[in-house]
C-alpha positions in Angstrom: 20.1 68.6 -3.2 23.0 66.1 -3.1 23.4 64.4 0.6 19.9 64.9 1.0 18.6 61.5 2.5 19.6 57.7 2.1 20.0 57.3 -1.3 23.5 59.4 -0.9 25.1 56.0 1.2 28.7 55.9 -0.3 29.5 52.7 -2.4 32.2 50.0 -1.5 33.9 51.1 1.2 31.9 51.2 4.3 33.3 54.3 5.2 33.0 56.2 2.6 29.3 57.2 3.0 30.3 60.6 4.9 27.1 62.7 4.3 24.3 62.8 6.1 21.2 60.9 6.4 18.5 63.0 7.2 17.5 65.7 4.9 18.6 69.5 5.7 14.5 70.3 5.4 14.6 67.2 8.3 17.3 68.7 10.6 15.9 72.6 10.0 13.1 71.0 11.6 14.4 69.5 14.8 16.5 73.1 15.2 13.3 74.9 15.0 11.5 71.8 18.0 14.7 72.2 20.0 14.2 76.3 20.4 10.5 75.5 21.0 11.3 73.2 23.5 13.7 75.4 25.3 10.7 78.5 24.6 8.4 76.3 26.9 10.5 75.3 29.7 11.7 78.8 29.7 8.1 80.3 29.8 7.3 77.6 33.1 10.5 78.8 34.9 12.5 75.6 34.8 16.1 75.9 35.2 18.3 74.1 32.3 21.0 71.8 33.6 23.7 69.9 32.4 25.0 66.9 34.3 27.4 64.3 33.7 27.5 61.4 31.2 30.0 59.7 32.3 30.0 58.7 35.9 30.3 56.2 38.6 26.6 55.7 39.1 24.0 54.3 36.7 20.2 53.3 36.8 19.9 49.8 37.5 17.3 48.4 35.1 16.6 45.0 34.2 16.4 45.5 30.2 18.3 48.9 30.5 22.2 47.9 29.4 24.9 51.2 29.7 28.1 51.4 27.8 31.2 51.6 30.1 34.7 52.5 30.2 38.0 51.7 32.7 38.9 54.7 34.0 42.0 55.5 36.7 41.5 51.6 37.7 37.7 52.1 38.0 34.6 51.5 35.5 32.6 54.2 35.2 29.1 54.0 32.8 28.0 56.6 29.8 24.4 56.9 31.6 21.2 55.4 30.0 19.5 58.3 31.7 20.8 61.5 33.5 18.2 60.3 36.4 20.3 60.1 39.1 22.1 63.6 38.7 19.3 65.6 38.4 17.4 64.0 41.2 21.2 65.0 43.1 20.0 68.5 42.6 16.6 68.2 43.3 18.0 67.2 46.6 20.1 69.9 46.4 17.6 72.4 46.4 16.3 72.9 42.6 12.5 73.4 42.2 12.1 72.9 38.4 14.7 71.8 36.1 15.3 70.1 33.1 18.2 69.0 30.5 18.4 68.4 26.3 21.3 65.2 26.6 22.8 62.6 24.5 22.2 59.4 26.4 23.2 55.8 25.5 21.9 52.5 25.7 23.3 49.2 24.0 21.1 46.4 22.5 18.8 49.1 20.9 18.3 49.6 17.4 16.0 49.4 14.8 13.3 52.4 13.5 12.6 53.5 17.1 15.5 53.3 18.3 19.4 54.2 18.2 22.1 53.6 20.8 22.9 57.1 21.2 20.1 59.2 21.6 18.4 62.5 22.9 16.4 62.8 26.0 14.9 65.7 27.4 14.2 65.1 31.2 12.4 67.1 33.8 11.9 67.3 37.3 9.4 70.0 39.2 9.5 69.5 42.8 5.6 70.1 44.7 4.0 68.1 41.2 1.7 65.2 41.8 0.7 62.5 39.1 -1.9 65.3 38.1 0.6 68.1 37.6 2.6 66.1 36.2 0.3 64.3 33.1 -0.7 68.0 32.5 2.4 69.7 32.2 3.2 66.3 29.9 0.4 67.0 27.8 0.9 70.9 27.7 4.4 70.3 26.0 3.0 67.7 23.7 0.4 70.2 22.7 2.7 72.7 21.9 5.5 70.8 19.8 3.3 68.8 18.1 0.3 71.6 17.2 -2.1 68.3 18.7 -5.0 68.4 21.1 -5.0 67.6 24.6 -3.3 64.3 25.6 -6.3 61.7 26.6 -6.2 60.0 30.1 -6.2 56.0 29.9 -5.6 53.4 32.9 -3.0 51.0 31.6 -6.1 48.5 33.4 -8.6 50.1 31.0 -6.5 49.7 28.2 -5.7 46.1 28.7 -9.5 45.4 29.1 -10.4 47.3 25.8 -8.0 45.7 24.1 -6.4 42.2 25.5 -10.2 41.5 27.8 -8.6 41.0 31.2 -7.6 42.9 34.5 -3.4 43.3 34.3 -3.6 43.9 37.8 -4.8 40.6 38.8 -4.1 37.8 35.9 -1.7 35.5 37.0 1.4 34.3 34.5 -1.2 31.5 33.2 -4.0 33.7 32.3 -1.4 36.3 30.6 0.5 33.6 28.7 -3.3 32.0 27.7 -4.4 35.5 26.1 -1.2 35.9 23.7 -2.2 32.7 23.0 -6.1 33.5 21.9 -4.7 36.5 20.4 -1.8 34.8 18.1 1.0 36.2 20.0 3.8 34.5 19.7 6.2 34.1 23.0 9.5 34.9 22.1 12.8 32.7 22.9 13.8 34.9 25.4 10.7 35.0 27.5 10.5 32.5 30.4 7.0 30.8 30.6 6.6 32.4 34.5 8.1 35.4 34.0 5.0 37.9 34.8 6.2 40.9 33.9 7.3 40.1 31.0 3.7 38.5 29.3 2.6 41.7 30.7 5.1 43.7 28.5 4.4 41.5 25.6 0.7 42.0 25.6 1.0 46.3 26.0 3.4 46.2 23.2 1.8 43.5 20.7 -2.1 44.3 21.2 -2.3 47.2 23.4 0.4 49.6 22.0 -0.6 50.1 18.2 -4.2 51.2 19.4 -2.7 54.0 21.5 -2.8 57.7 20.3 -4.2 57.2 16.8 -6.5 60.2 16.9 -5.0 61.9 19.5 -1.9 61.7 22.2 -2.9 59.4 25.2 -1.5 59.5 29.0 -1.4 55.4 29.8 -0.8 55.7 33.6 -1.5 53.5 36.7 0.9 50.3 35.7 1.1 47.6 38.1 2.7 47.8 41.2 5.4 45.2 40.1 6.6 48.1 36.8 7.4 50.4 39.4 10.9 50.8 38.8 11.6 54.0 40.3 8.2 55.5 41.3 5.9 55.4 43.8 3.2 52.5 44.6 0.1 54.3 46.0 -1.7 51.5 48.1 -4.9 50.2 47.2 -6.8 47.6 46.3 -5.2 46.9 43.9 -1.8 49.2 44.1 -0.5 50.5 41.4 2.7 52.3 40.3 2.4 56.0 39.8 4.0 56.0 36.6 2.5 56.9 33.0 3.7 57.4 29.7 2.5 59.4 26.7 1.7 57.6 23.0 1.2 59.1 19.7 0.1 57.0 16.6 1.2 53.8 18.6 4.8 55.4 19.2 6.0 56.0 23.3 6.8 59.1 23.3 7.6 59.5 27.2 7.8 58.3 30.4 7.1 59.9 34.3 7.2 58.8 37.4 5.8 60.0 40.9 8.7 59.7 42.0 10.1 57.1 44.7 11.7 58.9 47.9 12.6 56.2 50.1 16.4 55.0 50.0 15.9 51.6 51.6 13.0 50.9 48.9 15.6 52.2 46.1 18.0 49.5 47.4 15.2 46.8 47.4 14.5 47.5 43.9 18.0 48.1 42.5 19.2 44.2 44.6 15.6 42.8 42.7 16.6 44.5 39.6 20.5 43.3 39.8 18.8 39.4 40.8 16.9 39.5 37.7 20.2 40.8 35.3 21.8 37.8 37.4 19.1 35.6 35.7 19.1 36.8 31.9 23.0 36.5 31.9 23.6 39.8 32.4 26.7 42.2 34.3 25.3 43.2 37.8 25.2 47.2 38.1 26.2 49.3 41.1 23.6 49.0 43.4 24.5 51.9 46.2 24.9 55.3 44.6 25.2 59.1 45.6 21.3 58.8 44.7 20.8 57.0 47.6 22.9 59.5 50.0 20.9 62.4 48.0 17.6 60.7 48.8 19.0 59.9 52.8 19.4 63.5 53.0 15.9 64.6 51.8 14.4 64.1 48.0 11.0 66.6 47.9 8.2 65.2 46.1 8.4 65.7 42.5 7.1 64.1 39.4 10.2 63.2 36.6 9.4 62.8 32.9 12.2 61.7 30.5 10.8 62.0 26.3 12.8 61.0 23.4 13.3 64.1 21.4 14.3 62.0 18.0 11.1 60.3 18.3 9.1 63.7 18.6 11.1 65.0 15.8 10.1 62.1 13.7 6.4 62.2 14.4 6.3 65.8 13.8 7.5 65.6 10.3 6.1 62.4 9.6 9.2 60.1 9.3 9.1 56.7 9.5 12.6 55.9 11.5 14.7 58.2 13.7 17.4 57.7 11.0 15.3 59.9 9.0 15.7 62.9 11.7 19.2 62.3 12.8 22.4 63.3 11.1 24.6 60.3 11.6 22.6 57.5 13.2 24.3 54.6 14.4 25.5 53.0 10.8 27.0 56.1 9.9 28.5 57.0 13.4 
């Protein structure tokens, strides 16, 4: 079938390359995942929401980087996430909800990765990191016709595979063990930035071992990769976050998540210090989030998964250009 795939890029002028790039077997497919998807949530009661992409509060992330426009003498961001909207309604009152969007992030593409994107994010009010692994694992299960998701401690994992405790190694030890293992440190790592030997290692040596046989639940990360869950105290303490891998690929990513406003602040001032440091534009650090959360955010556990990625695991592409129409090039 003509159009089918990328042999059918148009020659000379850039433009000219109109059809698509995924094949029509390809985007039958994701149709079919996206009423499956829909089939689940429906089945568990979850409410589907939509909620703005455009808006005057974003995530604040250190590596996360929104797209923004001037608008009526104000800049509002195209979200990287519709987090903060659909915790809104949580707060609001909503039990279980969740939302197919288009999301956008800049600085990322590649095979895994295109600057406009779909999520699918949900939130069920009552779940705990238990609940919420399961239910993760119960919608893998079911999209993917896979077995249960396996249960991993991102400090088991960096034992098997990097043969030290995440939780306690210090910048030296980290930096020495991408060394023994011929990591190179990139340009843009600074030699005593912890977190990010730590993000090095799980995505050089601990990463492509994850979910070969079957899906694996990495949860537990240290305290310091919070970002917007909870840190259950211990010895050590650890962030109730996890996120679900298949054949080396992150699939997802959930949080216990955080209910205190004034430790939302603290994170997002940290997080805006560190943009401050990689030369980056400072995002807004007070939100209606923060007024949602002052009023009263229940417990919940929040999962965001990239859809394109599922797609192109279940049919066994190799890049997300493969199961998207117009990806980025041909936007």
């Amino acid at each position: 079938m003509r159009g089918e795939g990328l042999g059918a890029r148009g020659e000379g002028n850039p433009l000219s390359g109109f059809r698509p790039v995924a094949s029509w077997a390809n985007l039958r497919r994701r149709a079919e995942l996206l009423r499956r998807l829909r089939d689940f949530f429906h089945r568990h009661d979850f409410l589907e929401v939509e909620t703005p992409i455009l808006s005057a509060d974003t995530v604040v992330d250190r590596h996360l980087d929104p797209f923004h426009v001037e608008f009526d003498n104000r800049r509002m961001w195209l979200q990287t996430s519709p987090e903060f909207a659909m915790k809104r309604l949580l707060a609001a009152g909503a039990k279980a909800i969740y939302q197919v969007t288009r999301t956008l992030r800049q600085g990322e593409q590649g095979s895994l990765h295109n600057p406009e994107f779909t999520m699918v994010e949900w939130y069920r009010a009552g779940d705990g990191m238990d609940e919420g692994m399961q239910f993760t694992s119960d919608l893998c299960e079911v999209m993917l016709q896979c077995g249960p998701a396996e249960r991993i401690s991102y400090a088991q994992a960096f034992q098997e595979h990097v043969g030290l405790d995440p939780h306690t190694a210090d910048t030296e030890v980290l930096a020495a063990a991408a060394k023994r293992l011929g990591i190179e440190r990139p340009a843009s790592l600074s030699a005593d930035d912890r977190d990010g030997w730590l993000d090095l290692l799980l995505v050089e040596r601990v990463r492509p071992h994850l979910g070969l046989k079957q899906p694996v639940l990495l949860y537990d990360y240290p305290a310091c990769q919070a970002t917007l869950s909870r840190v259950r105290p211990g010895d050590p303490p650890v962030a109730e976050r996890f996120e679900l891998f298949l054949s080396g690929v992150e699939l997802a990513s959930g949080y216990h998540e955080l209910l205190n406003p004034a430790e939302l602040l603290k994170r997002n001032e940290r997080a805006n210090a560190q943009r401050r440091a990689d030369g980056k534009t400072t995002l807004p650090e007070k939100s209606r989030l923060i007024a949602a959360m002052q009023s009263g955010l229940p417990a919940a556990v929040g999962v965001a998964l990239g859809f394109d990625r599922l797609v192109m695991l279940a049919v066994g592409a190799k890049s997300l250009a493969q199961v998207m129409a117009f990806p980025f090039d041909r936007a």
